[in-house]
C-alpha positions as semicolon CSV with decimal commas, in nm:
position;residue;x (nm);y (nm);z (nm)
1;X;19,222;-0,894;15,965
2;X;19,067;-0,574;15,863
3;X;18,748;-0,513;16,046
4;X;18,441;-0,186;16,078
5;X;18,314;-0,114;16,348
6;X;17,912;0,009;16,335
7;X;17,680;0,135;16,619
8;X;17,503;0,428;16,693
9;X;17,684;0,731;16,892
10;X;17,712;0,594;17,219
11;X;17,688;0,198;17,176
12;X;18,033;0,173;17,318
13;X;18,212;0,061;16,945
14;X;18,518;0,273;17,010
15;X;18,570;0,143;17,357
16;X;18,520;-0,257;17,179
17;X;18,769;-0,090;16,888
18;X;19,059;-0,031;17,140
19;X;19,003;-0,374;17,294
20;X;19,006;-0,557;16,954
21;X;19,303;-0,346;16,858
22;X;19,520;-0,438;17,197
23;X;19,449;-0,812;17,171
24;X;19,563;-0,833;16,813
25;X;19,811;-0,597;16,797
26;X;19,646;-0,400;16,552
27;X;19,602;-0,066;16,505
28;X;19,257;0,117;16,631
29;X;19,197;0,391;16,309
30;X;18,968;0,651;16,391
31;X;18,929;0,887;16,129
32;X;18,914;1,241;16,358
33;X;19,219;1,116;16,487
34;X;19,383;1,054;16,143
35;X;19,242;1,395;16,010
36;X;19,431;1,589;16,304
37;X;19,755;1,436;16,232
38;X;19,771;1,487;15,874
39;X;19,660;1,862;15,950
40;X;19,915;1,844;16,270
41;X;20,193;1,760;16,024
42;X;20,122;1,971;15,759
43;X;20,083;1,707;15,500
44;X;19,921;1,768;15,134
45;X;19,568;1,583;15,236
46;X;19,577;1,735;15,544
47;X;19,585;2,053;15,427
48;X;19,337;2,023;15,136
49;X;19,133;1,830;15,400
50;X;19,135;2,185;15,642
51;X;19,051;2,382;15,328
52;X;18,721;2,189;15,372
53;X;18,687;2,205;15,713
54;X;18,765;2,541;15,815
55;X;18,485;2,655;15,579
56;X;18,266;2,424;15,808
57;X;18,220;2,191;15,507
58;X;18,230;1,772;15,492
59;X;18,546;1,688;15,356
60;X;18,456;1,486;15,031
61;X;18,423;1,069;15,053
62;X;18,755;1,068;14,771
63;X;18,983;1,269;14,991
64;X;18,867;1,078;15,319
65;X;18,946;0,759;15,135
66;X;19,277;0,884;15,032
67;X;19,377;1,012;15,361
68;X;19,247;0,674;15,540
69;X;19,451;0,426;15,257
70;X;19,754;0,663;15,316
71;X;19,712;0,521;15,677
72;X;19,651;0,176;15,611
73;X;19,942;0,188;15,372
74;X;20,197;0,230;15,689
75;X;20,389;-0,074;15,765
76;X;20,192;-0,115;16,126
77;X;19,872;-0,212;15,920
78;X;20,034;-0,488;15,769
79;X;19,849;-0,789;15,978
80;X;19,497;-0,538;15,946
81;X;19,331;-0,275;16,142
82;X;19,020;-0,169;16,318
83;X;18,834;0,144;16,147
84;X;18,616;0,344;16,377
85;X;18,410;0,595;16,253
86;X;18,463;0,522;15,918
87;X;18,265;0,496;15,653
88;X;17,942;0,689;15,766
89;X;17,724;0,650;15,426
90;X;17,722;0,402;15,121
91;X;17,894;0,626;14,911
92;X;18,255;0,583;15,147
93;X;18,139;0,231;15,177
94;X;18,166;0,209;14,825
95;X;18,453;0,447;14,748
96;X;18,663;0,231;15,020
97;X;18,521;-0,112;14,829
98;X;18,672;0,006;14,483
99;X;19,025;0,116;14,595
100;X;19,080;-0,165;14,848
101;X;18,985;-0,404;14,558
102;X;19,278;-0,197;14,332
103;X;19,510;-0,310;14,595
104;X;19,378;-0,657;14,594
105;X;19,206;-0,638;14,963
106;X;18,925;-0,624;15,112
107;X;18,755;-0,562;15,447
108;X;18,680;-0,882;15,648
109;X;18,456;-0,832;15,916
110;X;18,141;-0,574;15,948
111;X;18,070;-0,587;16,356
112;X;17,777;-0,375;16,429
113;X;17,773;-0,309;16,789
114;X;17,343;-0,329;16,861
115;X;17,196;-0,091;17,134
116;X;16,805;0,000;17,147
117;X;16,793;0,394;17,092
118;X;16,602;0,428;17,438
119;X;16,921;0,251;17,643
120;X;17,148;0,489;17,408
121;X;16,993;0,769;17,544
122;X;16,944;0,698;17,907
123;X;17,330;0,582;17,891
124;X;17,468;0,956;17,754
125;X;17,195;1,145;17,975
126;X;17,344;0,954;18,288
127;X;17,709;1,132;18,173
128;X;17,871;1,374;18,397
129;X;18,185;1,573;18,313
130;X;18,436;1,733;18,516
131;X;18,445;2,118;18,434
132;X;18,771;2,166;18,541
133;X;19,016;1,811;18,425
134;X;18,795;1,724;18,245
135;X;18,737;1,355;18,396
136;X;18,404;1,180;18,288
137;X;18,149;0,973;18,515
138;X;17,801;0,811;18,532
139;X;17,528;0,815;18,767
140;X;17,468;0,465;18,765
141;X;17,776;0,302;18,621
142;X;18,040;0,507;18,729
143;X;17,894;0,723;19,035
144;X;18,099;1,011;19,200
145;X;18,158;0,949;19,603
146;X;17,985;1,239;19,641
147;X;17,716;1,366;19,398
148;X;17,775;1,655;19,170
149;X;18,146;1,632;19,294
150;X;18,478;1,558;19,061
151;X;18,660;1,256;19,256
152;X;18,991;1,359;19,117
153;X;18,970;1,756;19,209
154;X;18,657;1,821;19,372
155;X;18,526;2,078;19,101
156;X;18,140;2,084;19,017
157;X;17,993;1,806;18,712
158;X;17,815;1,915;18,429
159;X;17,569;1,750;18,218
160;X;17,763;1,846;17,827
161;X;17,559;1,944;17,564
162;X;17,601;1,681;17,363
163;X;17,468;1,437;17,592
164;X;17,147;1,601;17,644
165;X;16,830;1,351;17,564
166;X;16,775;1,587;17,316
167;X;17,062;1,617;17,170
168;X;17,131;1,223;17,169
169;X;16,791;1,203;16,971
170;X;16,889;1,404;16,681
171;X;17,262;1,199;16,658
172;X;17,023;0,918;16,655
173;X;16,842;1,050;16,411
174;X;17,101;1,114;16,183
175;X;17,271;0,804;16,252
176;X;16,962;0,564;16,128
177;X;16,938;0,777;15,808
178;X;17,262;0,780;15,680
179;X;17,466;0,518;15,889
180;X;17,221;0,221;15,946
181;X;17,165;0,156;15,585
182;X;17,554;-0,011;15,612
183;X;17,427;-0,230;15,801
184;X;17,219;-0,422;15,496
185;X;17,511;-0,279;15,260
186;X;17,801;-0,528;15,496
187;X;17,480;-0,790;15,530
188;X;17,465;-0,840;15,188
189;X;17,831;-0,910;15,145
190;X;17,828;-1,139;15,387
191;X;18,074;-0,999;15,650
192;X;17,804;-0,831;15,894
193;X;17,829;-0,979;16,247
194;X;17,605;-0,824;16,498
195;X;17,675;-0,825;16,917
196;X;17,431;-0,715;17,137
197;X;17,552;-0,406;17,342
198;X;17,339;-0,398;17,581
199;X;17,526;-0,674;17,752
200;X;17,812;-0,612;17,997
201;X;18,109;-0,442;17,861
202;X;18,323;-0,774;17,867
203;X;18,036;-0,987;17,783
204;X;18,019;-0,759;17,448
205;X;18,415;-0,766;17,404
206;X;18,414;-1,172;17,478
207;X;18,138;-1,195;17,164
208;X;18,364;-1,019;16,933
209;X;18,632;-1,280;17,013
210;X;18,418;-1,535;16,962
211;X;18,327;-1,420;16,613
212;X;18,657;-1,290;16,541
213;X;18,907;-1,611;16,635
Protein backbone atom coordinates (compact mmCIF):
# COMPACT_ATOMS: atom_id res chain seq x y z
CA UNK A 1 0.00 0.00 0.00
CA UNK A 2 1.75 3.07 -1.06
CA UNK A 3 -0.10 6.13 0.00
CA UNK A 4 0.50 10.59 -0.13
CA UNK A 5 -0.31 12.36 2.24
CA UNK A 6 -1.75 16.19 1.26
CA UNK A 7 -2.81 19.13 3.57
CA UNK A 8 -1.79 22.43 4.13
CA UNK A 9 1.19 23.23 6.76
CA UNK A 10 -0.42 22.57 9.86
CA UNK A 11 -3.51 20.18 9.02
CA UNK A 12 -1.95 17.58 11.21
CA UNK A 13 -0.91 15.03 7.93
CA UNK A 14 2.41 14.12 9.49
CA UNK A 15 0.95 13.34 12.84
CA UNK A 16 -2.02 10.97 10.64
CA UNK A 17 1.41 9.74 8.57
CA UNK A 18 3.04 8.23 11.76
CA UNK A 19 -0.28 6.69 12.80
CA UNK A 20 -0.91 5.07 9.35
CA UNK A 21 2.71 4.01 9.33
CA UNK A 22 2.55 2.21 13.04
CA UNK A 23 -0.69 0.35 12.28
CA UNK A 24 0.63 -1.12 9.08
CA UNK A 25 3.97 -1.53 9.74
CA UNK A 26 5.03 0.66 7.15
CA UNK A 27 7.44 3.05 6.89
CA UNK A 28 6.50 7.00 7.45
CA UNK A 29 8.95 8.78 4.45
CA UNK A 30 9.40 12.27 4.93
CA UNK A 31 11.55 13.73 2.52
CA UNK A 32 13.68 16.38 5.02
CA UNK A 33 14.26 13.43 6.89
CA UNK A 34 15.54 11.34 3.90
CA UNK A 35 17.60 14.41 2.59
CA UNK A 36 19.58 14.58 6.06
CA UNK A 37 20.51 11.04 6.00
CA UNK A 38 21.79 10.78 2.62
CA UNK A 39 23.83 14.10 3.44
CA UNK A 40 24.51 12.45 7.12
CA UNK A 41 26.08 9.48 5.34
CA UNK A 42 27.87 11.01 2.80
CA UNK A 43 26.17 9.31 -0.04
CA UNK A 44 26.49 10.46 -3.91
CA UNK A 45 22.72 12.11 -3.94
CA UNK A 46 23.26 13.40 -0.80
CA UNK A 47 26.01 15.21 -1.62
CA UNK A 48 24.94 16.53 -5.05
CA UNK A 49 21.65 17.21 -3.17
CA UNK A 50 23.85 19.75 -0.51
CA UNK A 51 25.56 21.24 -3.55
CA UNK A 52 21.99 22.58 -4.11
CA UNK A 53 21.15 23.39 -0.87
CA UNK A 54 23.98 25.06 0.61
CA UNK A 55 23.70 27.60 -2.24
CA UNK A 56 20.10 28.10 -0.76
CA UNK A 57 18.70 26.60 -4.00
CA UNK A 58 15.58 23.84 -4.50
CA UNK A 59 17.13 20.73 -5.13
CA UNK A 60 15.75 19.71 -8.68
CA UNK A 61 12.31 17.35 -8.93
CA UNK A 62 14.92 14.45 -10.86
CA UNK A 63 17.35 14.27 -8.00
CA UNK A 64 14.45 14.36 -5.28
CA UNK A 65 12.88 11.50 -7.17
CA UNK A 66 16.06 9.63 -7.25
CA UNK A 67 16.91 10.11 -3.71
CA UNK A 68 13.14 9.20 -2.60
CA UNK A 69 13.08 5.70 -5.08
CA UNK A 70 16.59 4.96 -3.56
CA UNK A 71 14.45 4.85 -0.31
CA UNK A 72 11.58 3.04 -1.40
CA UNK A 73 13.95 0.60 -3.00
CA UNK A 74 15.10 -0.67 0.71
CA UNK A 75 13.74 -3.97 1.63
CA UNK A 76 11.45 -2.25 4.61
CA UNK A 77 9.24 -0.70 1.75
CA UNK A 78 8.42 -3.88 0.44
CA UNK A 79 4.54 -4.10 1.73
CA UNK A 80 4.43 0.13 0.81
CA UNK A 81 5.01 3.32 2.55
CA UNK A 82 3.57 6.59 3.60
CA UNK A 83 5.24 9.77 1.78
CA UNK A 84 4.96 13.00 3.67
CA UNK A 85 5.92 16.00 2.20
CA UNK A 86 6.42 14.70 -0.97
CA UNK A 87 5.62 15.70 -4.03
CA UNK A 88 4.91 19.54 -3.55
CA UNK A 89 4.07 20.51 -7.38
CA UNK A 90 2.83 18.56 -10.56
CA UNK A 91 6.04 18.40 -11.98
CA UNK A 92 7.35 15.68 -8.87
CA UNK A 93 3.89 14.36 -9.18
CA UNK A 94 4.66 13.57 -12.53
CA UNK A 95 8.39 12.79 -12.37
CA UNK A 96 7.38 10.17 -9.44
CA UNK A 97 4.32 8.83 -11.94
CA UNK A 98 6.90 7.98 -14.81
CA UNK A 99 9.62 6.13 -12.78
CA UNK A 100 7.22 4.26 -10.47
CA UNK A 101 5.46 3.09 -13.72
CA UNK A 102 9.31 1.88 -15.01
CA UNK A 103 9.25 -0.27 -12.01
CA UNK A 104 5.80 -1.46 -12.65
CA UNK A 105 4.09 0.45 -9.48
CA UNK A 106 2.19 2.87 -8.70
CA UNK A 107 0.90 4.99 -5.81
CA UNK A 108 -2.46 3.80 -4.35
CA UNK A 109 -4.02 6.17 -2.25
CA UNK A 110 -4.00 10.26 -2.47
CA UNK A 111 -5.43 11.24 1.30
CA UNK A 112 -5.72 14.91 1.50
CA UNK A 113 -6.04 15.83 5.02
CA UNK A 114 -8.93 19.08 4.66
CA UNK A 115 -8.60 22.06 7.17
CA UNK A 116 -10.28 25.63 6.44
CA UNK A 117 -7.20 28.15 6.25
CA UNK A 118 -8.85 30.27 9.16
CA UNK A 119 -8.74 26.98 11.74
CA UNK A 120 -5.03 26.45 10.23
CA UNK A 121 -4.12 29.58 11.44
CA UNK A 122 -5.76 29.98 14.76
CA UNK A 123 -4.30 26.27 15.43
CA UNK A 124 -0.29 27.41 14.78
CA UNK A 125 -0.97 30.98 16.44
CA UNK A 126 -2.23 29.04 19.63
CA UNK A 127 1.58 27.23 19.57
CA UNK A 128 3.90 27.82 22.35
CA UNK A 129 7.51 26.58 22.47
CA UNK A 130 9.79 25.94 25.17
CA UNK A 131 12.99 28.20 24.76
CA UNK A 132 15.08 26.16 26.62
CA UNK A 133 14.08 21.89 25.77
CA UNK A 134 12.48 22.79 23.41
CA UNK A 135 8.96 21.10 24.40
CA UNK A 136 5.86 22.39 22.39
CA UNK A 137 2.23 23.31 23.78
CA UNK A 138 -1.14 24.96 22.96
CA UNK A 139 -3.27 27.37 24.58
CA UNK A 140 -6.31 25.62 24.09
CA UNK A 141 -5.39 22.05 23.30
CA UNK A 142 -2.47 21.47 25.16
CA UNK A 143 -2.37 24.34 27.96
CA UNK A 144 0.71 24.83 30.31
CA UNK A 145 -0.31 24.50 34.30
CA UNK A 146 0.79 27.71 34.51
CA UNK A 147 0.69 30.25 31.63
CA UNK A 148 3.78 31.34 29.84
CA UNK A 149 5.54 28.52 31.91
CA UNK A 150 7.49 25.21 30.38
CA UNK A 151 5.83 22.17 32.43
CA UNK A 152 8.92 20.12 31.98
CA UNK A 153 11.64 22.91 33.18
CA UNK A 154 9.89 25.92 34.07
CA UNK A 155 11.69 28.20 31.37
CA UNK A 156 9.60 31.06 29.63
CA UNK A 157 7.26 30.04 26.07
CA UNK A 158 7.66 31.72 23.02
CA UNK A 159 5.38 32.27 20.24
CA UNK A 160 8.15 30.90 17.01
CA UNK A 161 8.26 32.74 14.07
CA UNK A 162 6.94 30.49 11.99
CA UNK A 163 3.76 30.25 13.65
CA UNK A 164 2.98 33.81 13.54
CA UNK A 165 -0.66 34.54 11.77
CA UNK A 166 1.37 36.13 9.46
CA UNK A 167 3.64 33.94 8.77
CA UNK A 168 1.03 30.92 8.56
CA UNK A 169 -0.72 33.13 5.81
CA UNK A 170 2.06 33.29 3.43
CA UNK A 171 2.77 29.11 3.91
CA UNK A 172 -0.82 29.15 3.05
CA UNK A 173 -0.34 31.05 0.38
CA UNK A 174 2.20 29.18 -1.14
CA UNK A 175 0.69 26.01 -0.35
CA UNK A 176 -2.73 26.69 -2.51
CA UNK A 177 -0.53 27.80 -5.47
CA UNK A 178 1.72 25.19 -5.92
CA UNK A 179 0.47 22.25 -3.65
CA UNK A 180 -3.41 22.30 -3.96
CA UNK A 181 -3.45 21.85 -7.64
CA UNK A 182 -2.45 17.87 -6.60
CA UNK A 183 -5.31 17.69 -5.28
CA UNK A 184 -7.36 17.66 -8.91
CA UNK A 185 -3.98 16.03 -10.36
CA UNK A 186 -4.68 12.55 -7.60
CA UNK A 187 -8.69 13.39 -8.28
CA UNK A 188 -8.41 12.73 -11.67
CA UNK A 189 -6.66 9.45 -11.28
CA UNK A 190 -8.97 8.33 -9.16
CA UNK A 191 -7.00 7.69 -5.89
CA UNK A 192 -7.87 11.12 -4.03
CA UNK A 193 -9.64 10.45 -0.69
CA UNK A 194 -10.36 13.46 1.34
CA UNK A 195 -10.88 13.47 5.55
CA UNK A 196 -11.99 16.31 7.19
CA UNK A 197 -9.34 17.61 9.75
CA UNK A 198 -11.09 19.59 11.55
CA UNK A 199 -12.46 16.65 13.40
CA UNK A 200 -10.82 15.17 16.51
CA UNK A 201 -7.43 13.81 16.07
CA UNK A 202 -8.70 10.08 16.34
CA UNK A 203 -11.88 10.81 14.64
CA UNK A 204 -9.48 11.95 11.57
CA UNK A 205 -7.06 8.83 12.09
CA UNK A 206 -10.35 6.37 12.43
CA UNK A 207 -11.48 7.92 8.71
CA UNK A 208 -8.26 7.01 7.18
CA UNK A 209 -8.84 3.41 8.36
CA UNK A 210 -11.97 3.37 7.12
CA UNK A 211 -10.86 4.34 3.63
CA UNK A 212 -7.72 2.55 3.85
CA UNK A 213 -8.89 -1.27 5.07
Amino acid sequence: MKIIMLGAPGAGKGTQAKRIAEKWQIPHISTGDIFRMNIKNGTELGMEAKKYMDQGLLVPDELVVKILLDRVAQSDCKNGYVLDGFPRTIPQAEVLDAELEKLGEKIDYAIDVDVPDENIINRMSGRRACVSCGATYHITYAPTQKEGVCDKCGSELILRDDDKPETVQKRLGVYHQQTQPLIEYYTAKNILKSVDGTKDMEDVFQSIVSILV
